[in-house]
Phi, psi and omega in degrees: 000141194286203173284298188301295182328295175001264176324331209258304169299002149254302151002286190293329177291344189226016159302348193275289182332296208308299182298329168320299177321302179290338181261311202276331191012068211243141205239115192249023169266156159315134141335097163294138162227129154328137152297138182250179167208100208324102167266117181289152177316304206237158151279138178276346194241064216230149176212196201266015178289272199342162162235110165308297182239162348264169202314294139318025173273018173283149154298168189257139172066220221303088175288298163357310189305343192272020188254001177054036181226123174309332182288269197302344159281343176303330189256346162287331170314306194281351161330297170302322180265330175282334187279120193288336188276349181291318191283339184268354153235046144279322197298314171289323216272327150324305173290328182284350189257003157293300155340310176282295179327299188311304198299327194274332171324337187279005189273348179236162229252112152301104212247135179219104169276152207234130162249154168188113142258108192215149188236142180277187124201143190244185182252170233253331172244030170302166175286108180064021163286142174277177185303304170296350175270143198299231068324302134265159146225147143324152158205122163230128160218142174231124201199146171223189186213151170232140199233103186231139181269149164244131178268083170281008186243305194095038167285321188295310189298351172272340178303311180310307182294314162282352154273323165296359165258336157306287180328308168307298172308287180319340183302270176321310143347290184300311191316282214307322216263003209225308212272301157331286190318297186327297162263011155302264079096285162307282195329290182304301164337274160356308193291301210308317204269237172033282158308340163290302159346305194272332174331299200290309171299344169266339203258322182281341178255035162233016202240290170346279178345278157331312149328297210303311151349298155292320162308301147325321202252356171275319175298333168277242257317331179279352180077030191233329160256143163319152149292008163282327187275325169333290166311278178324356165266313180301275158050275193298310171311303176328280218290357192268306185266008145321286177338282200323296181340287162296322135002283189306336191296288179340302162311292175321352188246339201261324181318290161337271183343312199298303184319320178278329164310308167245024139091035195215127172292141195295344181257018158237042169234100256218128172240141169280131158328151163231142155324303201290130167266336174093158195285166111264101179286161177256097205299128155299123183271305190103187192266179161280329174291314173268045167293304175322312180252019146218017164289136180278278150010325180248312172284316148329322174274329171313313193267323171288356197271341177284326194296321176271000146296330179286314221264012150292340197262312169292348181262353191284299174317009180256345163292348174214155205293142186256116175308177132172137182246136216244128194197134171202155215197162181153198188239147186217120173216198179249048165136329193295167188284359197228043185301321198269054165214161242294326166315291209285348178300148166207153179199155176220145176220157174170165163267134182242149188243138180195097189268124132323120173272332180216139169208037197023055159115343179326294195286337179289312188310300171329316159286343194263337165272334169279002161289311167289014180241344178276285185334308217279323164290315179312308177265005161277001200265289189283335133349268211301328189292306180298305148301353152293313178293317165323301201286316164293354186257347170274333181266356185284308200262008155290320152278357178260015171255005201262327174312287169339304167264023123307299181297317173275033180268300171337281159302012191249327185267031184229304185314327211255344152306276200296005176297307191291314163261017181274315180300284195318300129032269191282341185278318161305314202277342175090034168267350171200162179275172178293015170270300155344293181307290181303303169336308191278345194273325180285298168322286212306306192278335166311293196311331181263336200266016158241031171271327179292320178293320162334296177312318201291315181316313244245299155323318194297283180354278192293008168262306155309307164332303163301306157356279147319297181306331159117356160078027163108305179322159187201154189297348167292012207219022192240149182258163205297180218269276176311297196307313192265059155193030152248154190281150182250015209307154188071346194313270194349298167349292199304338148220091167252000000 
């Protein structure tokens, strides 16, 4: 047959293919929707702390900054670049999109080049050697070949969409695991600074103490107090500088913590006392309708709930037959020097068709799990939305009650002061003995030291808040269809 007949009788078998193609385009997933869910107008648990507006007024990436202490933005800066666990999902969030790149490569035409230069020798009683033939030979060939899938089902293409949306979900992952560190981080920070707070208040009741003490012991040398009230005064010091110890234990753990947190070993790592105990800002909440689009957590259960929607669609395509054209072709002789020329050519080009005819049941089970892997996603999407709205109505009515019991904390430390100093007073003139004293001295450092917890609580709170809120983040920051499907390499490096 010459070349042009060739050509013209493949031209004609696959002008049909071709258009089918280009005209059919046909997709064999569901119609994708978010799963929904009845979103309130409003938060119930909202108070005169709180902020409505306006919607962005948190900072964006570094929320931290709004508690206004320079050390913790110094120790959040390095999160990023030091935390091995962030580097373990920049890393995942890297490979899916190494992942997606793969899947969309099948969209294009696989090209495979071929070399073989070789010298033969056949035996001399091989089976059906002709009369003419050598004993030895050359055999050199240079040659490629191509390989193209035609996607009429939309199998590739739902694949492609499901790795690029997986890729999207890692996104959001990392978006989480950054945000989780970050205030983890605050939290611990928070606590530490707290415990410096009761450190300083225990070092001032115990320089008290001591007063009272030495007052208490001139007064038995004078005969006018017991050796009771003597004891009941060491008593109290002992137990005051207990306290502190313990404090430092305490402190010595969130230190640690901190340390591991930025990438740093706990025994050369060191934060100095502070005075400052620190702010509690007042977190902008926003509407409930934008919860959605700033939860990381909730746009990961979303793409993954598209992604298992596509992949109904590739498994539904496995009922019909997979297409594909095939073609190969280069140059071949036996050994001579003029391997490139127009004698030595050889091609073979066609389509191969490959239906499964029988395969007991396989392919409904494949469509019947990935329909349950769809559902499954779906309520994990409204899971998460729903434990979003919790979790912020939780830390709202954590603060406004805490706020509440702060303020009357407040008056319980101003009452149990002037309590303390009124027994002492009455204790110099011998209007009452030292148990009136200790008694007011015991109210006064509970009241206080438990207003310092109030503060620190009052912070967690309001960091778990931000937390819920998504930390500024927003469903913009998540990257495109394209973008999470170009490869990154090394990106994880940067904090390693």
């Amino acid at each position: 047959m010459a070349p042009a007949d060739a050509w013209r009788r493949t031209a004609a078998l696959w002008a049909p293919l071709l258009g089918a193609s280009i005209l059919a385009g046909c997709d064999l997933a569901p119609a994708y929707s978010p799963p929904t869910l009845t979103i309130p107008t409003g938060y119930k648990e909202t108070g005169p702390w709180t902020q409505a507006s306006p919607r962005d007024g948190l900072p964006r990436g570094a929320w931290w900054a709004a508690f206004g202490d320079p050390t913790l933005d110094a120790l959040e800066a390095r999160v990023d670049t030091s935390n091995p666990t962030l580097a373990a999902a920049l890393a995942a969030f890297d490979q899916a999109r190494a992942l997606a790149a793969q899947a969309r490569a099948s969209t294009l035409p696989t090209v495979i080049a071929t070399a073989s230069p070789a010298y033969n020798r056949q035996s001399a009683n091989r089976p059906l050697r002709g009369a003419n033939e050598p004993n030895e030979y050359g055999a050199d060939t240079l040659g490629a070949q191509v390989d193209y899938e035609f996607d009429f089902w939309g199998r590739i293409r739902n694949l492609v969409a499901a790795g690029e949306a997986d890729a999207q979900a890692t996104a959001a992952d990392l978006a989480t695991a950054r945000l989780s560190l970050h205030a983890e981080l605050a939290d611990d920070y928070l606590q530490l600074r707290g415990l410096d707070a009761q450190s300083r208040l225990l070092i001032n009741t115990v320089a008290a103490y001591q007063r009272a003490l030495t007052l208490t012991q001139i007064r038995h040398t004078g005969g006018v107090a017991s050796g009771l009230d003597v004891d009941r005064a060491a008593a109290q010091l002992s137990s005051a500088k207990a306290q502190i110890s313990d404090v430092a234990a305490q402190r010595a753990l969130f230190e640690h913590a901190i340390a591991s947190l930025t990438g740093q070993p706990a025994s050369s790592f060191s934060i100095p006392p502070a005075a400052d105990q620190g702010v509690i800002p007042a977190i902008p909440i926003g509407l409930p309708s934008d919860l959605i689009q700033r939860r990381p957590d909730v746009a990961a259960a979303e793409r993954r709930a598209f992604a298992a929607n596509r992949q109904i669609g590739v498994a539904r395509a496995a009922f019909f037959p997979t297409i594909s054209l095939d073609a190969l072709g280069g140059f071949q002789n036996t050994g001579e020097p003029d391997l490139l020329t127009a004698p030595n050519t050889y091609w073979t080009i066609g389509p191969q068709l490959a239906l499964t005819v029988f395969d007991a049941g396989r392919r409904h089970a494949v469509v019947a799990a990935s329909r349950a892997a769809f559902l499954l996603a779906s309520a994990d999407y409204r899971a998460t939305v729903l434990a979003a709205f919790q979790q912020v109505e939780d830390q709202l009515a954590l603060g406004k009650r805490l706020s509440d019991e702060a303020r009357d904390e407040a008056d319980a430390v101003h009452s149990s002061q002037a309590t303390t100093n009124l027994s002492m007073i009455r204790y110099r003139e011998g209007a009452t003995n030292y148990l009136d004293v200790v008694t007011a001295q015991t109210a006064e450092l509970q009241a206080e030291q438990t207003a310092l917890v109030l503060q620190t609580r009052r912070q967690a709170a309001a960091v778990d808040l931000v937390r819920a809120l998504g930390g500024g983040w927003t469903v913009t920051e998540l990257p495109s269809l394209a973008q999470a499907a170009k490869l990154n390499p090394g990106a994880a490096e940067a904090v390693r």
